[in-house]
ZATI-460852 format. One line per 3 residues: number of its first residue (from 1); their letters; for each residue x, y, z of C-alpha. Coordinates in pm, whole numbers, plus 32768, in hexadecimal, padded with zeros to 4 digits. Example, Ala and Ser with C-alpha at 12.3 -4.5 7.8 and 13.67 -1.06 7.14 Angstrom:
% residues 2
1) AS) 84CE 7E3E 830C ~ 8557 7F96 82CA .
This chain:
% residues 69
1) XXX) 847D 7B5C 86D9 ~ 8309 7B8E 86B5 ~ 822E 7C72 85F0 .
4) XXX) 80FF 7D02 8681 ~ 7FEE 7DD7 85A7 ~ 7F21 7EB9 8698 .
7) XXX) 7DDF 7F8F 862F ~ 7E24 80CF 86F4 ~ 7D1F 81EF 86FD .
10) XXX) 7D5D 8311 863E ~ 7DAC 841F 87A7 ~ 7E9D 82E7 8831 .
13) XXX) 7F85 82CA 86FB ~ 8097 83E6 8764 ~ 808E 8316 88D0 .
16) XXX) 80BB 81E0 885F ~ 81DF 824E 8769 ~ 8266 82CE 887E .
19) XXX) 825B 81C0 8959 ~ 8305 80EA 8856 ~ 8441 81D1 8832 .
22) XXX) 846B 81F6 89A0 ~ 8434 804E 89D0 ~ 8551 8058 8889 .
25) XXX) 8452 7F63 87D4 ~ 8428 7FC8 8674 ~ 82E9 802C 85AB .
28) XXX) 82C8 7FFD 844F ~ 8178 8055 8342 ~ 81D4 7F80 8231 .
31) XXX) 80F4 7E5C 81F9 ~ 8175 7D27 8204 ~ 80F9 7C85 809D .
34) XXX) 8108 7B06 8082 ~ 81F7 7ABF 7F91 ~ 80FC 7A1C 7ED6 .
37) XXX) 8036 7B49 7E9D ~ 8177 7BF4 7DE6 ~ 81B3 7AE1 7D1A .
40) XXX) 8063 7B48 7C93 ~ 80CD 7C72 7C76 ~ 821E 7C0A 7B8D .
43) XXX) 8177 7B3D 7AA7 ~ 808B 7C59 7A6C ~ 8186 7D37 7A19 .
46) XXX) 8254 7C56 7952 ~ 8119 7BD3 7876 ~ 8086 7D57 7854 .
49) XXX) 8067 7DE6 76F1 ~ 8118 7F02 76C9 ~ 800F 7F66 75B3 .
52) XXX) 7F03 7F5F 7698 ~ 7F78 8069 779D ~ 7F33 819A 7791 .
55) XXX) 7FAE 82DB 781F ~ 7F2B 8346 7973 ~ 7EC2 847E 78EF .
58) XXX) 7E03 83BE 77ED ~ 7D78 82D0 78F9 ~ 7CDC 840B 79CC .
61) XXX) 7C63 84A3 7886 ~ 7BA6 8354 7839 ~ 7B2E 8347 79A9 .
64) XXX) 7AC0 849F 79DD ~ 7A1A 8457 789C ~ 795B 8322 7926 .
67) XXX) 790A 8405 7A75 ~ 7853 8533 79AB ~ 7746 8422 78F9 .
């Protein structure tokens, strides 16, 4: 089977979803990520230090912060 990706404009999307359901193809919005990509993504995680996290209310607090100078 084949994948396509179209660009649709914003006033043809309802159309085009419909034309998909009545052909019975089916639509997806996830993007396909190379496998490579989440790899990077794992060894991220798995080499993150939990003492250098912080909260996301802590995170907005420093960035609203940063916004107001």
């Amino acid at each position: 089977m084949k994948k396509i990706t179209l660009d649709v404009p914003d006033d043809k999307v309802d159309f085009v979803i419909e034309l998909i359901n009545q052909l019975g193809l089916t639509s997806s919005e996830e993007p396909d990520i190379p496998e490579e990509h989440k790899e990077i993504v794992r060894e991220r995680i798995r080499s993150a230090n939990q003492d250098d996290l912080v909260s996301w209310e802590e995170a907005r607090k420093q960035l609203m912060f940063k916004s107001e100078s």
